[in-house]
One Martini backbone bead per residue (centre of mass of N, CA, C, O) as a GRO file, in nm:
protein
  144
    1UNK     BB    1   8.151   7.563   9.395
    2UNK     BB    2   7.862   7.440   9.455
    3UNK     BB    3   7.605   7.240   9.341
    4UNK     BB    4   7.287   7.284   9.388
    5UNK     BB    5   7.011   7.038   9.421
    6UNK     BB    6   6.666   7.063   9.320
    7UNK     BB    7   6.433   6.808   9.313
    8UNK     BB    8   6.168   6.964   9.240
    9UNK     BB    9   6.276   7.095   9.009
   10UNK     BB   10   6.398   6.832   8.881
   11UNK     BB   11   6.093   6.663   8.885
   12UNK     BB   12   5.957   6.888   8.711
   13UNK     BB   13   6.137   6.923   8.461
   14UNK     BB   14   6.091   6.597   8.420
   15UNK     BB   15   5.748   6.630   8.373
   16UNK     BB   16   5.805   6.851   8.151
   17UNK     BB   17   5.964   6.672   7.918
   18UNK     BB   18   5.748   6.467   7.890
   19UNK     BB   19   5.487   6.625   7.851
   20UNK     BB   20   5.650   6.778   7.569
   21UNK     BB   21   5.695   6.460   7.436
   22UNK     BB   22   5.408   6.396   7.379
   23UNK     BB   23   5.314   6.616   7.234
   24UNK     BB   24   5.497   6.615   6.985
   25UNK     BB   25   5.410   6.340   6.915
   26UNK     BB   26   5.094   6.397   6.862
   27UNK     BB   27   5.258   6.595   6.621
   28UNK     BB   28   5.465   6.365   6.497
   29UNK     BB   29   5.699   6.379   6.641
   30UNK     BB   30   6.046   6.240   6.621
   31UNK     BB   31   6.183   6.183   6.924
   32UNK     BB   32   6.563   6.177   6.985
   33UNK     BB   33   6.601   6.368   7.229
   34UNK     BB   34   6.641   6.389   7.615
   35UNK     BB   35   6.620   6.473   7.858
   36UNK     BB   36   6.511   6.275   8.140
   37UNK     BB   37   6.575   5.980   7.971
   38UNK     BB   38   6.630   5.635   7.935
   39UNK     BB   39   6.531   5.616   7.616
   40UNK     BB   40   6.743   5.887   7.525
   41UNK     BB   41   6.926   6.079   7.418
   42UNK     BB   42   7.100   6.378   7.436
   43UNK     BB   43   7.102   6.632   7.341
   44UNK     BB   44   7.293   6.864   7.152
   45UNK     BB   45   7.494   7.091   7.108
   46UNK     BB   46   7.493   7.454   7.039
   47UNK     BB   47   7.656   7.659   6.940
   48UNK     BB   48   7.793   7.960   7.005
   49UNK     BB   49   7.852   8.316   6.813
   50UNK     BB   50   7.746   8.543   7.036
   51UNK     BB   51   7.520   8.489   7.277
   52UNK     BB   52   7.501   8.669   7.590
   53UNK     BB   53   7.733   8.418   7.716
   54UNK     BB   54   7.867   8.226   7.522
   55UNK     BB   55   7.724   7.938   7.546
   56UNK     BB   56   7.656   7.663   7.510
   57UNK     BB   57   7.355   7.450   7.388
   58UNK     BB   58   7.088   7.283   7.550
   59UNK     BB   59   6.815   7.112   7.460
   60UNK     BB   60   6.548   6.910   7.594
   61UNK     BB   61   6.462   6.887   7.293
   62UNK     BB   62   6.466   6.680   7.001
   63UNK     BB   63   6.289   6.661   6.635
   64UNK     BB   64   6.084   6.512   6.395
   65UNK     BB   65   5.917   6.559   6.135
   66UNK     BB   66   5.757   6.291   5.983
   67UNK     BB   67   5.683   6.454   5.701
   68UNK     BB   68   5.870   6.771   5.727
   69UNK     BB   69   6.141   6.751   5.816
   70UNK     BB   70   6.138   6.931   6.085
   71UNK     BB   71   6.236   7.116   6.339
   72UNK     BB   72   6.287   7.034   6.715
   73UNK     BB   73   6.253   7.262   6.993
   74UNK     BB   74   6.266   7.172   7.365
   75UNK     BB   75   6.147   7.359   7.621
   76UNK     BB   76   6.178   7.446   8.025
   77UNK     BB   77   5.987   7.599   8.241
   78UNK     BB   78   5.978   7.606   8.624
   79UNK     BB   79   6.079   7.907   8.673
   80UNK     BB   80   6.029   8.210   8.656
   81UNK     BB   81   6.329   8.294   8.597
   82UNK     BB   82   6.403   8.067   8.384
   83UNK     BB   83   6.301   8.315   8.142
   84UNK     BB   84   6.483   8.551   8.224
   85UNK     BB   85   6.733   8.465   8.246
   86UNK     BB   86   7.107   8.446   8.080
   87UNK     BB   87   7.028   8.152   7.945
   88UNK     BB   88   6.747   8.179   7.815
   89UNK     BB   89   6.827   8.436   7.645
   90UNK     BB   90   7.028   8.302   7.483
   91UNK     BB   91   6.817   8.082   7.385
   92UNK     BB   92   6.691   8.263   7.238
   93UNK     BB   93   6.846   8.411   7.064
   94UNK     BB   94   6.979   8.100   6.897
   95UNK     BB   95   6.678   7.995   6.846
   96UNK     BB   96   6.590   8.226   6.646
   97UNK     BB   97   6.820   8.259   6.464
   98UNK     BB   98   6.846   8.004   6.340
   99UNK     BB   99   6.517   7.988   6.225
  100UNK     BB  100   6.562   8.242   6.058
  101UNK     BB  101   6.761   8.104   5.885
  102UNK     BB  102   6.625   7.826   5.925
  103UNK     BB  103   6.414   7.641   5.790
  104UNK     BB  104   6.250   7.435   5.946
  105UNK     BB  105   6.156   7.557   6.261
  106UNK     BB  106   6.087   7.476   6.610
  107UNK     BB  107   5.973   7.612   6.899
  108UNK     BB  108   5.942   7.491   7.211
  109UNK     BB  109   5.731   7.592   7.536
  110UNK     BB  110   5.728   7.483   7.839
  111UNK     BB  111   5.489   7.641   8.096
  112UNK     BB  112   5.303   7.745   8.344
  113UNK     BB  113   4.985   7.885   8.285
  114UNK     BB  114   5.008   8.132   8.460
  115UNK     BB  115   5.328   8.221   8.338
  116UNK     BB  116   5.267   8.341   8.030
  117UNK     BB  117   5.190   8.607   8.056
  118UNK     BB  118   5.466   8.692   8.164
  119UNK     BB  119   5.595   8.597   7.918
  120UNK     BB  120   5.466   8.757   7.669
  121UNK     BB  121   5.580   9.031   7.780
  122UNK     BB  122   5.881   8.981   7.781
  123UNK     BB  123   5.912   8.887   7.477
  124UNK     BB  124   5.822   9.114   7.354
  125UNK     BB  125   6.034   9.299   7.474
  126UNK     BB  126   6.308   9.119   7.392
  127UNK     BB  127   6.256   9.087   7.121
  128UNK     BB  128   6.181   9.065   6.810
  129UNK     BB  129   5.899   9.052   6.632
  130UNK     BB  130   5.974   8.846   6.412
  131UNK     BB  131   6.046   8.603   6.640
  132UNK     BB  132   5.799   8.526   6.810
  133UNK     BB  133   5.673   8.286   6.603
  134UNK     BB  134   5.908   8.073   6.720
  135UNK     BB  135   5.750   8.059   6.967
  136UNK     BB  136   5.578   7.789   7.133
  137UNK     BB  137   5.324   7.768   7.377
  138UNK     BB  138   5.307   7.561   7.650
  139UNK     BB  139   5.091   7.448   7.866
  140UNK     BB  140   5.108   7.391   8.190
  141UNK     BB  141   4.968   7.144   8.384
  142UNK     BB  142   4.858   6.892   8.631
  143UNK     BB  143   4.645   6.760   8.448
  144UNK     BB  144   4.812   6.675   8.149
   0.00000   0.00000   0.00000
């Protein structure tokens, strides 16, 4: 099976990548890892102990906050789809599971301003309650 390439996909993960980089940044975080920059290895991959695909992730970003050395993982979706697929579904399982068990964890999700709103009825959904708190959205605009 051949791996198809869609550059517009790859170019706009690409600049929301950079985009979630620059707020973790404006918030003390010092970015440490992230996929699509010349200038930073790539994030680790995290084992999967058992969820949902049970293949290990790597998330778009890792960083730690400059006071409080609490660790930031930084995901992004492009397409709507993005947010709902079984590899997304893994990455929820898995890091708020991480983070519900070891404190000073922090989820960030860039996605586009539009799809919040369907992103939070989803994740209401499929999420357990106590988790829902270790995601925070932001918001993503042409204009940010």
């Amino acid at each position: 099976m051949t791996n198809i390439v869609n550059p517009d996909t790859d170019n706009q993960r690409s600049l929301m990548v950079h985009k979630l980089a620059a707020h973790l940044r404006a918030i003390d975080v010092n970015v440490l890892a992230a996929i699509d920059t010349d200038d930073l290895p790539v994030p680790k991959l995290f084992s999967n102990p058992g969820f949902g695909d049970q293949k290990r992730k790597q998330p778009h970003i890792l960083g730690v906050h400059n006071k409080t050395g609490e660790l930031f993982i930084g995901l992004v979706r492009t397409k709507y789809e993005d947010f709902t697929d079984e590899n997304s579904r893994t990455e929820y399982d898995l890091y708020t599971n991480i983070a519900m068990r070891q404190r000073g964890i922090n989820i960030y999700l860039m996605l586009h301003e539009d799809r919040i709103q369907h992103f939070n009825s989803f994740i209401t959904h499929y999420l357990h309650p106590d988790f829902w708190v270790k995601i925070i959205v932001v918001a993503y605009a042409d204009s940010l």
